[in-house]
N, C-alpha and C positions, 0 to 999 in steps of 0.2 A: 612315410614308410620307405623302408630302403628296397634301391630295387632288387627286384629278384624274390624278394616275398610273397611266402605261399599265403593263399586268402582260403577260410574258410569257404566249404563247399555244403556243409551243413552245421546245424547248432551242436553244440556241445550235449552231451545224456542229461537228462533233467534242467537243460536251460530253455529261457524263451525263443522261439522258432522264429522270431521277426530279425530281421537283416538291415544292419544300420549303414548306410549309404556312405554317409559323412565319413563313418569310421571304420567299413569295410570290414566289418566283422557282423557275428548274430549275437546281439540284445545276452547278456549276462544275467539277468533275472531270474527266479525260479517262481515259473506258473502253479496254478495251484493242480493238487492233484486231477488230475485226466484232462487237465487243461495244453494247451499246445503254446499258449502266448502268457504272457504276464500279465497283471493288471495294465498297464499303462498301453500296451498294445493289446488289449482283448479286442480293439473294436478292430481289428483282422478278420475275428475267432468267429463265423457264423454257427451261432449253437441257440435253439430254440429260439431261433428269431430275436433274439436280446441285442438292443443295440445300443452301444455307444457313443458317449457325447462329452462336448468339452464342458468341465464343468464353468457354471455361470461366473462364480467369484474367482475363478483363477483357471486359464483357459492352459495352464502348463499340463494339467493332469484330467484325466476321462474318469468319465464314471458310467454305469449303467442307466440307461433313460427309466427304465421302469423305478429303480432305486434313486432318481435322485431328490426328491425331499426329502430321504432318509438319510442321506448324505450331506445336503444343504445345512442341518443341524449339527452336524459333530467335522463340516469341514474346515480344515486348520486356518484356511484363509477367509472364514466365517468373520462378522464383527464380533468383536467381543465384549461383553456390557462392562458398560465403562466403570470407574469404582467410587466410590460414595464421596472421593473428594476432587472427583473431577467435576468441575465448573466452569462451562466452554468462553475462553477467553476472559475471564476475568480478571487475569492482570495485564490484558492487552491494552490497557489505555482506549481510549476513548478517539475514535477516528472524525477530522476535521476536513475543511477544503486547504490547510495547508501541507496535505501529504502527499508527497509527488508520486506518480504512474511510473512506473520503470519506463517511459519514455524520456519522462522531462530530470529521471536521473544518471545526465550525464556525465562520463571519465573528465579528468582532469584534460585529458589532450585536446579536448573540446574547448576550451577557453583559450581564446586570445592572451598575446602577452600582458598587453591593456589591462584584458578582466581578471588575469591570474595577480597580475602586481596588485592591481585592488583589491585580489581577496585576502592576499597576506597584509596588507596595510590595516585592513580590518580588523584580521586577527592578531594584529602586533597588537592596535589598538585596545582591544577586548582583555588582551594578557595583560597588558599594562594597568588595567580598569583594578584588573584582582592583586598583583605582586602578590603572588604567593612560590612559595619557595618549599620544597619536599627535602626534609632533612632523612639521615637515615637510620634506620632501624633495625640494625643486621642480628638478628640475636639467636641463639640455638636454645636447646632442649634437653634436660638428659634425656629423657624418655627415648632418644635418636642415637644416643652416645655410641652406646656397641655398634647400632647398627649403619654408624657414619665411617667407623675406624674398623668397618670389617673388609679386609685387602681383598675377598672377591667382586668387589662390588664397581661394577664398570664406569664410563662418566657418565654417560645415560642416570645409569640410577643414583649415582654419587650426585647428583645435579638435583634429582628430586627430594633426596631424604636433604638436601642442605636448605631448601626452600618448607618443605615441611616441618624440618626444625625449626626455622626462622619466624613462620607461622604462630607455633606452639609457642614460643618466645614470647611472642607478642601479644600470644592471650593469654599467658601468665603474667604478664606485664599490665594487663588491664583484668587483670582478674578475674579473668571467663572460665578459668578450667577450674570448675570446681563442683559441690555436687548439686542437686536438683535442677538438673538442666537437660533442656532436649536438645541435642547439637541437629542441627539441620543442614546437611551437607550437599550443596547445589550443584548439578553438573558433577555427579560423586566418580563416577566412571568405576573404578573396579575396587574405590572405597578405602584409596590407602591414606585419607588424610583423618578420618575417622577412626580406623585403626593407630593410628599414633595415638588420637585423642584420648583413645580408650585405654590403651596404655599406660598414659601418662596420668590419667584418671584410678588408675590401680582399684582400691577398692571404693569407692567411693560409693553412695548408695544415690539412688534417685533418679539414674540415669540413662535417658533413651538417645538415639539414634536413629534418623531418618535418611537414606542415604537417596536425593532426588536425581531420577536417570531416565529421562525419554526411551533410549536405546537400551538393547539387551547389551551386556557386558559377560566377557571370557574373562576367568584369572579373577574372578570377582575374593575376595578377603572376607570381609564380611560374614559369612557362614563357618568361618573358625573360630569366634568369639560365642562364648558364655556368660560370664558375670555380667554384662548389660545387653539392655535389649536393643537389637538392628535388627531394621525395617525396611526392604526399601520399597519407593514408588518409584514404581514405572510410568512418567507421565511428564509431558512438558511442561516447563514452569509455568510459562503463558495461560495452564488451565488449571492449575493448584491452587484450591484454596485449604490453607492449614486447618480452618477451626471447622473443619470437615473431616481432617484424619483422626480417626477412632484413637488412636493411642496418646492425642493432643487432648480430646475431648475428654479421653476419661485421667488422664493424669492431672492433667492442667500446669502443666511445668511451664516455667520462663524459658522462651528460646533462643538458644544463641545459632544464629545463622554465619556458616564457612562455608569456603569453595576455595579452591586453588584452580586457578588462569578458569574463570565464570567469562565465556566469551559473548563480546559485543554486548546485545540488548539482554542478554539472560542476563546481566548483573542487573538490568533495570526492571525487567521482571523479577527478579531474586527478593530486590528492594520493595516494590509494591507488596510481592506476594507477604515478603514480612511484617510490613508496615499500613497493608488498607487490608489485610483478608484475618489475619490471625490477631490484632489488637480485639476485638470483640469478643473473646474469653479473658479479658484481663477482668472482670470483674468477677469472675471466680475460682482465679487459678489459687494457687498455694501461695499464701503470705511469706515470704523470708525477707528480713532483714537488708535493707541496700547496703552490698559489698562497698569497700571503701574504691576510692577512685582513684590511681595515680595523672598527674598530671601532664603531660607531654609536651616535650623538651622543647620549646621555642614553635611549634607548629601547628598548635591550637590556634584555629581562628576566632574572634569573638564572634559568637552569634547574632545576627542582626535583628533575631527577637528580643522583647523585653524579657525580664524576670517572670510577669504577671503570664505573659504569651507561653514564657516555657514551664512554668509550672502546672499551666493547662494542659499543654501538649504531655507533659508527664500524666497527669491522672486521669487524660482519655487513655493514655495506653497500655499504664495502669503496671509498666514496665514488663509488660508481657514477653517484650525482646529484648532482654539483656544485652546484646549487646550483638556487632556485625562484623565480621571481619573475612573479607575477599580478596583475593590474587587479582587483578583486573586482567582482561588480555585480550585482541584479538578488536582494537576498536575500529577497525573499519567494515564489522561487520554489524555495529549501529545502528538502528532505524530508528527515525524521529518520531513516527509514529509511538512508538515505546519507549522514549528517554523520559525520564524523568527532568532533566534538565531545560526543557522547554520554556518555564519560565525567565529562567536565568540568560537563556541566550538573547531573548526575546528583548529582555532590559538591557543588554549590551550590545542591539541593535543587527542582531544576526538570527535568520528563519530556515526555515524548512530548509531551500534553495542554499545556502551555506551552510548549514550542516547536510549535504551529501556532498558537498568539495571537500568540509574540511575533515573529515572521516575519513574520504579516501588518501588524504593529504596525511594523516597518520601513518602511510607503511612509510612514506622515507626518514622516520625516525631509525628504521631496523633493515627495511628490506636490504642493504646494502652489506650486511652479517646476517641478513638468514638463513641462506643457503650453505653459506661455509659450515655454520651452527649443525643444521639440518645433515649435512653430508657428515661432518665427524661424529652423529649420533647415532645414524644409521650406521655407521662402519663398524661403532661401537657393538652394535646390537649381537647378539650370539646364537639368539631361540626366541620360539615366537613369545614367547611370555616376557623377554626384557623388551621384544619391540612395541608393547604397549608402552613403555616409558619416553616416545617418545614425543615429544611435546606435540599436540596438536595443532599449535601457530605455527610450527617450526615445519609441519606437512602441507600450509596452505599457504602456498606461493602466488596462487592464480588468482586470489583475489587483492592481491596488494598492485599497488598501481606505481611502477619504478621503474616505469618507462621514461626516459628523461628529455631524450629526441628535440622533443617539441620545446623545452625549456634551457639549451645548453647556450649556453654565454650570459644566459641571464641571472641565475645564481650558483655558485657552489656548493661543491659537496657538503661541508659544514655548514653551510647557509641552511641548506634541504635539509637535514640531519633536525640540525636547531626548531627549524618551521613544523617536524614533524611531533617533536616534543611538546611546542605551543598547545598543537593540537587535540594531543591525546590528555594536556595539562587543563584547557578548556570543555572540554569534553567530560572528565571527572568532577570538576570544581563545580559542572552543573548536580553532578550528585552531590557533592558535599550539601550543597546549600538546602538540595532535596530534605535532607535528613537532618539539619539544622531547624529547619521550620517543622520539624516535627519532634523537637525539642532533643534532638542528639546530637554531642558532642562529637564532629565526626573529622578525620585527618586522612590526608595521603600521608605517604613514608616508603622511601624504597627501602624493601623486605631483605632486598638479596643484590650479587654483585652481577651486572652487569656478562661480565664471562660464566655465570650460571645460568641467568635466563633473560633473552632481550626483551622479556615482560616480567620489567621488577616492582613494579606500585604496588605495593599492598592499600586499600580500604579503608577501615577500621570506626565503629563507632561504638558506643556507648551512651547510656542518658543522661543528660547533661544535670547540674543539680543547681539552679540559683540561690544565689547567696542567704536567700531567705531560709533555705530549705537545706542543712548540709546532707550529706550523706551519713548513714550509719556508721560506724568504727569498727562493731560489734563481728 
């Protein structure tokens, strides 16, 4: 307050009479008639002996001690009964003796030069093991067209709709976007990748929408749309089981599972939730015809199941999931606990205790352009509703570890750069293989350029078809 400022000497006509210290003024409220204080300060007010008390589930606000179990019921920060498809942890994977304490998971700057050179030796190793190579996949959408070549549109969002076309691209390319399909969109935030969907889908009939979001969302989209039906759940992936959601249950549509930048372990929940909770309706969902398959340019791996293995894995699942297609982002926010890739690391001689190095050893693939990223995004931004577009990897700084101190003369910036890439290439390749033994044809592919988003991997799977078995044409 400047000085020389006059201070309230009493409340204003019909406001609350309590006098706020902090802010040297009286309480702006309006009490109830023949009341002298507000709610929130009645326990001043001595009037019939009533008194005031904080309430139990949330000690911000008072309530009346005689009123409050009648309070207790309708207070906002009450529990809220959970909804028919929450099922507590069930795609948390299964906890072992090799999940480290946040003690024993230590920063990189904790290892010796010694232990660090041996744990990229390791993982040169590991990459070598797989030679696999991510071709790219850059492809648009018209369903974006207008809305790509419209000159108000900042980098910010010029940056998003070039990745969300690139997306649609690719499930036009595998043959996702079409009708009788429940798009199930992970990590949906305000819902603008199922709004292109739906778009792009025009009239199409058969078709839901589930938009999965822990978090309440501002700017949500979603409630503008008519012709198909959106849903969404409020609820962590971690407790979602599908063939629980009433609108799964009674349509019984094949589902194809999206997300743009699915951070860390939530891809790996994303995966389970798809593939161990919602396979168990495939024995009665709706018969249609298997879409034809295209084949993918040089970057199909051969499955290391047989024919017999994968035509099993097809009729347990009865192709319930049409098909997956995810942004990956945000991998050193990983937990082994929840990867699915455990096997995979396990036979390439790497455990618990190396996956939390080399996770954290994934920000120096980017950390060294996030920030520039970050800063020309934010400058970009105009009102609060374009600065939701701004990436969410590109706002978490604090968990990447690029600190280098402890490591200078012993590799270079290209060196760190490259090791970070190994990382985050090791780290997915355990998904791939995840989803191959469950009888899907499944690729990396970078989606987009590098100057759009320093998380470019797109996902992508579909069910594979052994030669015994072709697919439909039809």
């Amino acid at each position: 307050m400047a000085a020389g400022a006059s201070v309230a000497v009493s409340p204003e006509p019909g406001r609350c009479a309590f006098y706020l210290e902090r802010k040297r003024r009286f309480c702006k409220m309006v009490p109830a008639q023949g009341k002298r204080f507000c709610g929130e300060h009645g326990a001043h007010e001595e009037e019939e002996n009533r008194k005031r008390i904080l309430c139990p589930l949330d000690p911000k606000h008072t309530v009346y001690e005689d009123q409050l179990q009648k309070h207790l019921k309708r207070c906002n920060s009450r529990e809220k009964p959970k909804p028919v498809y929450f099922v507590q942890d069930i795609n948390a994977g299964i906890k072992d003796t090799a999940v480290l304490s946040e003690e024993q998971q230590l920063p990189i700057s904790s290892l010796s030069t010694e232990e660090l050179e041996d744990l990229i030796r390791k993982l040169r190793t590991a990459a070598d093991s797989i030679n696999y190579v991510l071709q790219d996949q850059i492809l648009s959408h018209p369903a974006l067209k207008e809305a790509l070549n419209d000159p108000r549109n900042g980098e910010a969002a010029s940056k998003h709709l070039k990745q969300q076309a690139s997306i649609l691209g690719n499930m036009e390319r595998l043959h996702l976007l079409g009708p009788g399909n429940c798009f199930v969109e992970f990590g949906a935030g305000r819902g603008k990748l199922s709004h292109w969907v739906d778009i792009a889908l025009e009239d199409a009939q058969d078709v839901h929408f589930l938009l999965v979001e822990r978090a309440t969302t501002r700017f949500k989209v979603d409630g503008k749309h008519r012709k198909h039906c959106f849903e969404r759940l409020q609820v962590d992936i971690q407790h979602l089981c599908l063939n629980k959601v009433p609108a799964l249950v009674k349509e019984k549509l094949p589902v194809v599972g999206i997300g743009k930048h699915v951070c860390g372990c939530a891809t790996d929940l994303a995966l389970k939730c798809l593939l161990e909770t919602y396979t168990q309706l495939g024995d009665n969902r709706k018969e249609d015809p298997a879409p034809k398959r295209l084949k993918t340019n040089g970057t199909t791996i051969a499955p290391n199941n047989s024919d017999e293995s994968c035509r099993m894995a097809i009729t347990e699942n009865r192709c319930c999931v049409a098909g997956i297609v995810i942004a990956l982002c945000c991998h050193h926010r990983c937990e082994w606990e929840h990867y699915v890739g455990q096997e995979f690391f396990r036979r390439v001689g790497l455990g618990a205790m190396e996956f939390n190095y080399l996770k954290r050893l994934t920000s120096w693939a980017t950390c060294g352009m996030r920030y520039t990223s970050r800063k020309a995004s934010i400058a970009d931004t105009k009102n609060e509703e374009q600065s939701n577009e701004v990436e969410e990897h590109d706002q978490d700084d604090s968990s990447a570890e690029c600190n280098l101190d402890s490591i200078q003369g012993v590799l270079t910036t290209e060196e760190r750069k490259q090791i970070g890439y190994l990382c985050k290439l090791l780290i997915d390749y355990g998904r791939i293989e995840y989803l191959q033994k469950r009888g899907y044809e499944a690729v990396l592919q970078h989606y987009t350029d590098l100057s759009v988003s320093l998380e470019n991997v797109l996902l992508t799977a579909v069910p594979c078809w052994p030669s015994s078995a072709p697919p439909s044409t039809a």
